[in-house]
PASE-967040 format. One record per residue (C-alpha): residue number from 0; residue in three letters; x, y, z. Coordinates in steps of 0.001 Angstrom, whole numbers. Layout:
+-----+-----+---------+---------+---------+
!   i !  aa !    east !   north !      up !
+-----+-----+---------+---------+---------+
! NUM ! ALA !       X !       Y !       Z !
...
+-----+-----+---------+---------+---------+
***
This chain:
+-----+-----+---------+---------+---------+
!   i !  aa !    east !   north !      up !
+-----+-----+---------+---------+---------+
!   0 ! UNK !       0 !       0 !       0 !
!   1 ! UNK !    1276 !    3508 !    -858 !
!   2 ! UNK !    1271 !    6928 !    1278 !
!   3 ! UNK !     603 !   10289 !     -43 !
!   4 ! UNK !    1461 !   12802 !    2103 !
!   5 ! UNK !    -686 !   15915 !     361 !
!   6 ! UNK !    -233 !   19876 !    1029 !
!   7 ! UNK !    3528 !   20148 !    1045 !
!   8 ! UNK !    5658 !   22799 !     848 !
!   9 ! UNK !    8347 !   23027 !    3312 !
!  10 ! UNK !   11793 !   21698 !    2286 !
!  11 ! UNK !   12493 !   19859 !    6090 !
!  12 ! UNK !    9028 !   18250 !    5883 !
!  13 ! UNK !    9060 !   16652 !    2516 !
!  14 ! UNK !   12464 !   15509 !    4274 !
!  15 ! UNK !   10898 !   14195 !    6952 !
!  16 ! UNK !    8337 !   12070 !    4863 !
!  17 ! UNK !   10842 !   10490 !    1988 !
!  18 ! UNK !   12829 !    9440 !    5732 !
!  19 ! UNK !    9696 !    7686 !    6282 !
!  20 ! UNK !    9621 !    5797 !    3656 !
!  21 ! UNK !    6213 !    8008 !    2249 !
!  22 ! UNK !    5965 !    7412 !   -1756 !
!  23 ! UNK !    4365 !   10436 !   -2626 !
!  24 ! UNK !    4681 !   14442 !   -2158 !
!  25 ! UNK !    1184 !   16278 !   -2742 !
!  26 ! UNK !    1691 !   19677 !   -4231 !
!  27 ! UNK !   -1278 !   22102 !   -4043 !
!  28 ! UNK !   -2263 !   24225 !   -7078 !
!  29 ! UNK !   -5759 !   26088 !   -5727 !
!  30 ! UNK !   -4613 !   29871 !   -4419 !
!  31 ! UNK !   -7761 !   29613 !   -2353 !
!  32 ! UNK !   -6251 !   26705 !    -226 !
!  33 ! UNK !   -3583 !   27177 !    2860 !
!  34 ! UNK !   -1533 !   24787 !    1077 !
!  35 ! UNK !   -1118 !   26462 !   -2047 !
!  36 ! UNK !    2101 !   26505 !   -3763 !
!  37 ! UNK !    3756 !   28177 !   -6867 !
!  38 ! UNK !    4905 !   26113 !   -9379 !
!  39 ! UNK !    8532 !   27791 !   -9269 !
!  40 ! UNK !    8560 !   27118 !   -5261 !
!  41 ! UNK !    7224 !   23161 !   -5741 !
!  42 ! UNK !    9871 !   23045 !   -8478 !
!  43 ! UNK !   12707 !   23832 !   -5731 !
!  44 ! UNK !   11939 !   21280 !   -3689 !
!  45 ! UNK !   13471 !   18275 !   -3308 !
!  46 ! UNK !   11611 !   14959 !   -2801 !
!  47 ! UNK !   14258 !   12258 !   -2702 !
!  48 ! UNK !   12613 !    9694 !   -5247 !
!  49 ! UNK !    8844 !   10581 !   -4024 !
!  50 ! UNK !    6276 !   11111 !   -6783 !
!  51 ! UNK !    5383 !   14378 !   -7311 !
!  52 ! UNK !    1910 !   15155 !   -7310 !
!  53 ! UNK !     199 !   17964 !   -8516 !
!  54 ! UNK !   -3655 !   19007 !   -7312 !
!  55 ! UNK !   -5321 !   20700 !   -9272 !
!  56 ! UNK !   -9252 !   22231 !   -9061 !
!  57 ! UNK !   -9790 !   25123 !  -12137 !
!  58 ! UNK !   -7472 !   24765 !  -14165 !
!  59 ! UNK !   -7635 !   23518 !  -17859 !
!  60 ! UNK !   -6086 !   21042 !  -19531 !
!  61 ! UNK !   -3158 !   23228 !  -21481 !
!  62 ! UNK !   -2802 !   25009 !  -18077 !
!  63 ! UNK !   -2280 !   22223 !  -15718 !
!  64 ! UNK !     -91 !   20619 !  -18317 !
!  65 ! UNK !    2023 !   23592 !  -18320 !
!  66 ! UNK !    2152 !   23872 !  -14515 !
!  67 ! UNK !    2674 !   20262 !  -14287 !
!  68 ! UNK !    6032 !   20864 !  -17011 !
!  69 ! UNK !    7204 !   23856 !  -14610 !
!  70 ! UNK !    6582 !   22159 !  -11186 !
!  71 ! UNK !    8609 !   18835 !  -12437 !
!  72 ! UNK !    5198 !   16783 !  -11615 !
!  73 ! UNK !    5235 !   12741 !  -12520 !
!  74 ! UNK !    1088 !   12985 !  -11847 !
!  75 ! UNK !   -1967 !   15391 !  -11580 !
!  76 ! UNK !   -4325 !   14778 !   -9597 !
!  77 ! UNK !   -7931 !   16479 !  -11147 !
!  78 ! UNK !  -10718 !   17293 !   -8477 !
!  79 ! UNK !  -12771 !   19325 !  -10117 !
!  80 ! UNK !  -15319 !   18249 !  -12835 !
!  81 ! UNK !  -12246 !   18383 !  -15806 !
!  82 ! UNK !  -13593 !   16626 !  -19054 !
!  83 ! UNK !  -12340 !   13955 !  -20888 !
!  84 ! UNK !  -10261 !   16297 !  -23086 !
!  85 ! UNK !   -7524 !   16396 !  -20455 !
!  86 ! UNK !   -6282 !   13338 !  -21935 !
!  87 ! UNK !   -5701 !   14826 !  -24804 !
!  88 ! UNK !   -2499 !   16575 !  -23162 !
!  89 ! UNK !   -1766 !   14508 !  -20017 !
!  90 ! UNK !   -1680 !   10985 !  -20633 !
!  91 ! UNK !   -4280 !    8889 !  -18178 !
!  92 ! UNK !   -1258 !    7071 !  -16671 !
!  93 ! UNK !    -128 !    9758 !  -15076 !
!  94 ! UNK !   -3698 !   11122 !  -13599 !
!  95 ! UNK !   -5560 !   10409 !  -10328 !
!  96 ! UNK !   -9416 !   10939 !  -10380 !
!  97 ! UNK !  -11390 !   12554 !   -7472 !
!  98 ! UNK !  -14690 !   11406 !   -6872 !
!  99 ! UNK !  -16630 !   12478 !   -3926 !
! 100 ! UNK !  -19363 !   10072 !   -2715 !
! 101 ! UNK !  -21132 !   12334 !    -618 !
! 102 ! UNK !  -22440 !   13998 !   -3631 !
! 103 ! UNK !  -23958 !   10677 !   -5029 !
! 104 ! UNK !  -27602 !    9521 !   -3559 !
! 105 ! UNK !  -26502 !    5890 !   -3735 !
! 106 ! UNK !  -23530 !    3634 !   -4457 !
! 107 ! UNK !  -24833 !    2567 !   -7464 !
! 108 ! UNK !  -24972 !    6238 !   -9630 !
! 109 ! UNK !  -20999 !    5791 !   -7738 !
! 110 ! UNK !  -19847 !    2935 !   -8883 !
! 111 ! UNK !  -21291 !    4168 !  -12637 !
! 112 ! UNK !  -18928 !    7052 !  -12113 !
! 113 ! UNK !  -15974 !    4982 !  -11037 !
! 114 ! UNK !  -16409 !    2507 !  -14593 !
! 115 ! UNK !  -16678 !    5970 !  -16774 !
! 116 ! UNK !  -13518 !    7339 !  -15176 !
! 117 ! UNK !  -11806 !    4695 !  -15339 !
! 118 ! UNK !  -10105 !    4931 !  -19095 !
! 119 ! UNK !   -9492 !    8074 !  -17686 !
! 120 ! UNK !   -6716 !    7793 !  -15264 !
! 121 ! UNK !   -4008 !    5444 !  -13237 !
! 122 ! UNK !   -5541 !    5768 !   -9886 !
! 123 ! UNK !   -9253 !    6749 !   -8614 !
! 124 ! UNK !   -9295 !    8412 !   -5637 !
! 125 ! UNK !  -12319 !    8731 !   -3397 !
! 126 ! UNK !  -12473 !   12006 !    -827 !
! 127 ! UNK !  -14553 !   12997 !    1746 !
! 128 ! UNK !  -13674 !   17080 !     908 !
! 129 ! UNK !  -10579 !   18927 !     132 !
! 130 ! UNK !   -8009 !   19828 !    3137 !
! 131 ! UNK !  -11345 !   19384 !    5107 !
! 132 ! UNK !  -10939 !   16724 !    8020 !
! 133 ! UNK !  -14063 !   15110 !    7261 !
! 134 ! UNK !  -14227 !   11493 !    7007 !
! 135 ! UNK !  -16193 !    9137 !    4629 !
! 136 ! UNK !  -18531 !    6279 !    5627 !
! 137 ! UNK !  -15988 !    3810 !    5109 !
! 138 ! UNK !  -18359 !     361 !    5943 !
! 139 ! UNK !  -20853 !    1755 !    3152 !
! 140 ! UNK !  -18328 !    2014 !     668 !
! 141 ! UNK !  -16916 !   -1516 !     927 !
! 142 ! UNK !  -19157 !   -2669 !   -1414 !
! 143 ! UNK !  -17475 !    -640 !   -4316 !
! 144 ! UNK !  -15630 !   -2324 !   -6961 !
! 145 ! UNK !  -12700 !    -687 !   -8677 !
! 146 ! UNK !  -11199 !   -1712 !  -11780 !
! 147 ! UNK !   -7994 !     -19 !  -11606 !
! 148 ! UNK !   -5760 !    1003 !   -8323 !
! 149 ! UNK !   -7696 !    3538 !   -5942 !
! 150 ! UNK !   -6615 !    5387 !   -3195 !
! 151 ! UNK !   -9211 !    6616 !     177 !
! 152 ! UNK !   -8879 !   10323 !    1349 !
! 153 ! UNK !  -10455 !   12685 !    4050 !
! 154 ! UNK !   -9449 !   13032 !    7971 !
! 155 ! UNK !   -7282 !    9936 !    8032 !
! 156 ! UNK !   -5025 !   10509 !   10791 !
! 157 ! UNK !   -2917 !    8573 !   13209 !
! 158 ! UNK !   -6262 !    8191 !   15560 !
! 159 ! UNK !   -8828 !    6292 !   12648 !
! 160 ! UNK !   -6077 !    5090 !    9790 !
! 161 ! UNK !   -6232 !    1422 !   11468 !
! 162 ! UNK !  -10449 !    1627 !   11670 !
! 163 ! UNK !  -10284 !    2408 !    8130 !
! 164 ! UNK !   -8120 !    -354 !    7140 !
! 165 ! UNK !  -10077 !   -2648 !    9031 !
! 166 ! UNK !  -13091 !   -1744 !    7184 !
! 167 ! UNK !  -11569 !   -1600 !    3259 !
! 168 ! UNK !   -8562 !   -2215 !    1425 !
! 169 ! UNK !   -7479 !     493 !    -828 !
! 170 ! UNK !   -3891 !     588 !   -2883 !
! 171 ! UNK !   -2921 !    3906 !   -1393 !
! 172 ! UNK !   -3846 !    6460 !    1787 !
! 173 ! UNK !   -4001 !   10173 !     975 !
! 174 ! UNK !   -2891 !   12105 !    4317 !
! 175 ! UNK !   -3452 !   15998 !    4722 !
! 176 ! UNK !   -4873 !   17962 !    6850 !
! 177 ! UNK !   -5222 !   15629 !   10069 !
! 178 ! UNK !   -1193 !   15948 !    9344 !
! 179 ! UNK !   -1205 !   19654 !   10585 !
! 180 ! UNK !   -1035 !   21396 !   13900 !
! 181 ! UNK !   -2451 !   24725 !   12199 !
! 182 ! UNK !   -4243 !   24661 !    8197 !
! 183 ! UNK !   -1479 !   23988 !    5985 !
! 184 ! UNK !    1570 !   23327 !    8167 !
! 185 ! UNK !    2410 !   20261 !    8616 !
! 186 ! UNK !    3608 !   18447 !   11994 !
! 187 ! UNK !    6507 !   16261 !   11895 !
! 188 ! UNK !    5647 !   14147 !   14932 !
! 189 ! UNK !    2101 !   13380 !   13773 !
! 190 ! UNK !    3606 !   12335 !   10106 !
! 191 ! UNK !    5402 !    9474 !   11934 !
! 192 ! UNK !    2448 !    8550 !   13747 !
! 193 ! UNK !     245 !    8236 !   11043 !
! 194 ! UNK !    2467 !    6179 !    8831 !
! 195 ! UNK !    2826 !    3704 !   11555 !
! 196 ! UNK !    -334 !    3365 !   12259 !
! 197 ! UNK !    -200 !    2417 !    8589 !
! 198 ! UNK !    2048 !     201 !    8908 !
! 199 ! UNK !    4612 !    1960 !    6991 !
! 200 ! UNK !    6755 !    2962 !    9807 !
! 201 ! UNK !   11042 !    2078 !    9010 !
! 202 ! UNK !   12361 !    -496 !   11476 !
! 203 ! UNK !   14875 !    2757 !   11959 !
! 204 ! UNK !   12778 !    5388 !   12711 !
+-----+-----+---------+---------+---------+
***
């Protein structure tokens, strides 16, 4: 299973999480967003062999390809409503797909969303809300199928990580703001914690 640490953007933190052992560095393009970062300050920074990731919410397809050239990104991650056309310039490989199932009235109209997207992208991603803490109903959504590798966002932390493992088995965690002692900065100490309650922690560390 992979970590994504998302909302980066200090050098000695994206440190921190390639020491422990975290596969990929979330960079946030949305100015309205704490976490928001310029694509010449998420090009300085280093992240030891981590995937970059860039997030991106308004921006069309020749501008987040263009950001995504400055910023050095190996993926995009779209969660707004982009179109299809966006693989026109970034190739599906390299794109994660938000979906939000607490806009959907049942699992079914979700799961039709999750087989459309699909051709779209690498990963799917489901999220309970941007940067916003809140957590999805992780028993109802066990019944989900997913035909290619999908990751589970919103409010994992170091407190409910092992609950939601317990109750579904996604490829990848996406970690943000339950990562932060204040919106948008991250805390070192509860990085660790949450990546061993993972499971992820280095025998080292």
């Amino acid at each position: 299973m992979r970590i994504k640490i998302c909302g980066m953007s200090e050098q000695r933190l994206v440190d921190h999480a390639a020491g422990l052992g975290v596969d990929m560095c979330g960079l946030i393009f949305y100015p309205p967003s704490p976490r928001n970062v310029t694509p010449f300050h998420a090009a300085s920074l280093d992240t030891h062999g981590m995937a970059r990731v860039g997030v991106f919410v308004e921006q069309g397809p020749d501008e987040t390809a263009r950001i995504a050239e400055e910023a050095r990104l190996d993926l995009v991650q779209l969660h707004g409503r982009q179109g299809p056309e966006f693989a026109a310039v970034i190739p599906p490989e390299r794109t994660i797909r938000v979906l939000w199932p607490k806009r959907y009235g049942d699992l079914a109209s979700l799961q039709a969303d999750i087989d459309r997207l699909a051709d779209l992208c690498g990963i799917l991603l489901l999220d309970a809300g941007m940067g916003s803490g809140m957590t999805l109903d992780w028993a109802a959504l066990a019944e989900l199928r997913f035909p290619k590798p999908w990751f589970l966002s919103g409010g994992l932390g170091p407190e409910n990580i092992g609950r939601a493992l317990s109750l579904l088995s996604p490829d990848g965690l996406d970690l943000n703001s339950k990562l932060e002692s204040a919106p948008g900065r991250k805390d070192a100490g509860l990085m660790s914690a949450a990546v061993r309650a993972a499971g992820r922690m280095p025998a080292s560390a």
